[in-house]
C-alpha positions in Angstrom: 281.6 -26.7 195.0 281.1 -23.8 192.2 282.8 -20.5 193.7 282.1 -18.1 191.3 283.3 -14.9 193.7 285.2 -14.9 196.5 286.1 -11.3 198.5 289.1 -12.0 200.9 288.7 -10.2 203.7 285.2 -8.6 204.9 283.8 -6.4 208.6 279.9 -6.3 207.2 279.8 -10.0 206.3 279.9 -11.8 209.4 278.4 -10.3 212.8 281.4 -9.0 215.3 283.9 -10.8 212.9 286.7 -10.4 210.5 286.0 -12.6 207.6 286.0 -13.8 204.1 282.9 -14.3 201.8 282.4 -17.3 199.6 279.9 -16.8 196.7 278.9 -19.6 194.9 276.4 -20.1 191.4 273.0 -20.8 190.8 269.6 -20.5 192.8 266.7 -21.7 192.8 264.8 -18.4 193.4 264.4 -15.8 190.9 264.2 -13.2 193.0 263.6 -9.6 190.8 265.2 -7.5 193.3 268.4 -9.5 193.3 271.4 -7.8 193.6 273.9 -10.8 192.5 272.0 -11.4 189.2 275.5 -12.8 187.7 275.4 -15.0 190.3 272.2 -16.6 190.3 271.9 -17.2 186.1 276.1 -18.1 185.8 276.5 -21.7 184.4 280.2 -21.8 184.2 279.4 -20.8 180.3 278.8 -16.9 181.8 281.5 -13.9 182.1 282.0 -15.2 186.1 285.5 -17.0 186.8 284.9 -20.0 188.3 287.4 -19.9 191.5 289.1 -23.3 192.2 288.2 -23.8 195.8 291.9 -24.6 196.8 292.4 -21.1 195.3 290.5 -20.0 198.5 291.6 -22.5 201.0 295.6 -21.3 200.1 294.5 -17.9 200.8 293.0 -18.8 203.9 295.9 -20.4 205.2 297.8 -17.5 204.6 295.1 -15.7 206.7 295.2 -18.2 209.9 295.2 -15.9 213.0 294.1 -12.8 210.9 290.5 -13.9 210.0 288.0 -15.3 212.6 285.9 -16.9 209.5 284.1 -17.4 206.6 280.6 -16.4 205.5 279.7 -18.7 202.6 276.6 -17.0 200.1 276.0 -16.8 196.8 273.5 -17.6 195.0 272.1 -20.0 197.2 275.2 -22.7 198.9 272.7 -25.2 199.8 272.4 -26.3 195.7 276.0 -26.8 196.0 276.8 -30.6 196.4 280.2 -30.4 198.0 278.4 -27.8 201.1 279.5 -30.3 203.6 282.8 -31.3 202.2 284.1 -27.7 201.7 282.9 -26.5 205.2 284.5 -29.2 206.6 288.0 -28.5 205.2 287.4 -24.8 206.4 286.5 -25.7 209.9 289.4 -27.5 209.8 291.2 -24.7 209.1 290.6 -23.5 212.4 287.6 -20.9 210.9 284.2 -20.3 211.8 281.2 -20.5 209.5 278.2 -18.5 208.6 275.8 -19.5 206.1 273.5 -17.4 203.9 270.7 -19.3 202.5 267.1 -18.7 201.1 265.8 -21.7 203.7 264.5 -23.6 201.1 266.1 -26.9 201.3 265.6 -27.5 205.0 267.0 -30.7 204.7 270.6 -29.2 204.0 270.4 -26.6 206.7 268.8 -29.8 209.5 271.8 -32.0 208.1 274.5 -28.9 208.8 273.2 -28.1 211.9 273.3 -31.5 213.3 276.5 -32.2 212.0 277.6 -28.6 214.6 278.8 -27.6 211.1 277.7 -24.0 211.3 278.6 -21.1 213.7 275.9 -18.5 212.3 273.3 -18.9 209.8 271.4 -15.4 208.5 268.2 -16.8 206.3 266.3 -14.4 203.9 262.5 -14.1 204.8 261.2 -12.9 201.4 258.1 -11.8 201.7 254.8 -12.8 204.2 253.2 -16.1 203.6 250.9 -15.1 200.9 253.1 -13.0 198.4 256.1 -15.4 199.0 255.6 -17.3 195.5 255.6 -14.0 193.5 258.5 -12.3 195.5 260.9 -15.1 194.9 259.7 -15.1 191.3 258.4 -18.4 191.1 254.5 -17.2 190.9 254.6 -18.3 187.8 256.1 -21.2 185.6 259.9 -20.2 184.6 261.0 -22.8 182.2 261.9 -20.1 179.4 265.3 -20.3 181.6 267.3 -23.5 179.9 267.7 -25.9 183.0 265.3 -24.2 185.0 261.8 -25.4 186.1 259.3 -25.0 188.9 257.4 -28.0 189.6 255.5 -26.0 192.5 256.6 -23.9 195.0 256.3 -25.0 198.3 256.0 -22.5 201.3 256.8 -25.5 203.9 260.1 -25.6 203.2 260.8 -22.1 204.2 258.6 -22.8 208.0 261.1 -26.1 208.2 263.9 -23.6 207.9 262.6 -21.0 210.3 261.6 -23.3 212.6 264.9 -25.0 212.6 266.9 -22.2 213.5 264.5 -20.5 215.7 264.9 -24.2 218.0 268.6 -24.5 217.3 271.3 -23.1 219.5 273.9 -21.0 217.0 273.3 -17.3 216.8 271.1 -16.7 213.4 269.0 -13.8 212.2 266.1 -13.6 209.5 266.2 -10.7 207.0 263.9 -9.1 204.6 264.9 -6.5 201.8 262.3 -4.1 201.6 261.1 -3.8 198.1 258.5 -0.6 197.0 256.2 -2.2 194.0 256.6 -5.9 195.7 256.0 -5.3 199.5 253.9 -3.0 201.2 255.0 -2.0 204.6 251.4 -3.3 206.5 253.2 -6.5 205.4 255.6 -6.7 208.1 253.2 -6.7 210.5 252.5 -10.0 208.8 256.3 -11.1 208.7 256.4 -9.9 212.5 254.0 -12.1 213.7 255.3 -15.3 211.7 258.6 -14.7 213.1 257.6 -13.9 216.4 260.3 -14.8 219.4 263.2 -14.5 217.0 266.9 -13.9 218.3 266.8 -11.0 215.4 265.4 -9.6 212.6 267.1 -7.0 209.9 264.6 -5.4 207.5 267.4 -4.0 204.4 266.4 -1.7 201.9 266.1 -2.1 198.2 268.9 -0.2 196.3 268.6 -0.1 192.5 272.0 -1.4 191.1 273.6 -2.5 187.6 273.1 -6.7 189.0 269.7 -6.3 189.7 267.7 -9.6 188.1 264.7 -7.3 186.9 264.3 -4.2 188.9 261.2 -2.8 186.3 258.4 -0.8 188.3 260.5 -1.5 191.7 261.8 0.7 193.9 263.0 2.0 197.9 261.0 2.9 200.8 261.6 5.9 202.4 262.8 6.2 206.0 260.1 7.1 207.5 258.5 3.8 205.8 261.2 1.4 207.1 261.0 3.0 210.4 257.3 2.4 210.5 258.1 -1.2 209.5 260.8 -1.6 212.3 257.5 -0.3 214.9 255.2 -3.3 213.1 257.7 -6.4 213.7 258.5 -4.9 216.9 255.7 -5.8 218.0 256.6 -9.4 217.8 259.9 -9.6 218.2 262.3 -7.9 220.9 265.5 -7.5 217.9 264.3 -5.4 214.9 266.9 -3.6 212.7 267.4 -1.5 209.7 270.0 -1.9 207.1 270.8 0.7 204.6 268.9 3.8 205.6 270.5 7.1 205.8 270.2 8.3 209.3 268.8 5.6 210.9 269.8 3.4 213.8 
């Protein structure tokens, strides 16, 4: 598995938990709001260190009663062909596991899940049905990017991956960054409704950093926009939160 960051000891990560985040390479989303830009166009040819993953499993070790477990993101860890493998070892470890993923290889997530692989999974919810393509960045053909191509996106792998956490029995939650020039906040009445009788739902927003993948003509919401988005999920399901705005619960 490509680790290409790898923060040792985390409180924000992992719900209620004391953990360590993994970050590996690549994605299959081009996102332009990205915060982890690095992370999502490193090849192993990029500025990133590639971390040996028995660079992380000694530190974890070292950790064994002090950490409750590891959050593994990235980019996006379901690309990553040794998933499974490198889980395993930390599981055996005696950790728990959270996933991050953009839901779009559902077949990953079913396989993990079955496997009782996964303690917590939190799954980005981009956009509502019908902007999805162009908030991911795949609206249009991306093979400018050497080694990257879009045959087609396909919105029913992100309804496999809702709908497979939404009937599983681990603790998840579905997240949306809110993103001023790509969503607009009638949206997540929308996203609400799609989501509707989730376990929770975290709408994040948009903060303009030096990683962002192409930030041009994008921009926050305001609180009292978010707080108006918070009222429109609400309506559908009972766990609606905000993330990142100044004085707001």
């Amino acid at each position: 598995m490509k680790i290409y960051g790898f923060q040792k000891t985390t409180l924000l990560d992992y719900p209620e938990h004391v953990a360590a985040t993994v970050f590996t390479g690549g994605c299959n989303f081009r996102c332009p709001y990205c915060q982890n830009a690095g992370l999502v166009l490193c090849g192993g040819e990029e500025s990133l260190r590639e971390i040996p993953p028995e660079e992380v499993f000694a530190h974890l070790r070292k950790r064994q009663g002090v950490l409750d477990g590891v959050c593994i993101t990235g980019g996006e860890p379901t690309l990553q062909p040794g998933l499974e493998e490198f889980i395993r070892k930390v599981r055996d470890l005696g950790f728990l596991v959270k996933l991050d993923s953009n839901g779009y290889r559902p077949e990953v997530l079913r396989s993990l899940l079955e496997q009782g692989l996964l303690d917590y999974a939190a799954m980005d919810v981009k956009a509502s049905r019908d902007n999805y393509a162009r908030a991911v960045g795949l609206e249009q053909r991306m093979n400018r990017e050497k080694g990257f191509e879009k045959e087609g996106f396909c919105l029913e792998h992100i309804e496999e991956s809702i709908a497979l956490l939404k009937a599983g029995t681990i603790p998840y939650e579905f997240r949306t960054t809110a993103v001023k020039g790509l969503h607009t906040v009638g949206e997540f009445d929308e996203i609400g409704a799609w989501l509707a009788g989730s376990r929770a739902y975290f709408i994040q927003n948009y903060r303009e950093s030096g990683e962002i993948l192409n930030g041009t003509g994008l921009s926050e919401f305001s609180a009292e926009e978010l707080c108006e988005m918070q009222s429109l999920a609400r309506r559908y399901i009972d766990r609606v939160e905000l993330r990142g705005v100044d004085g707001v619960e």
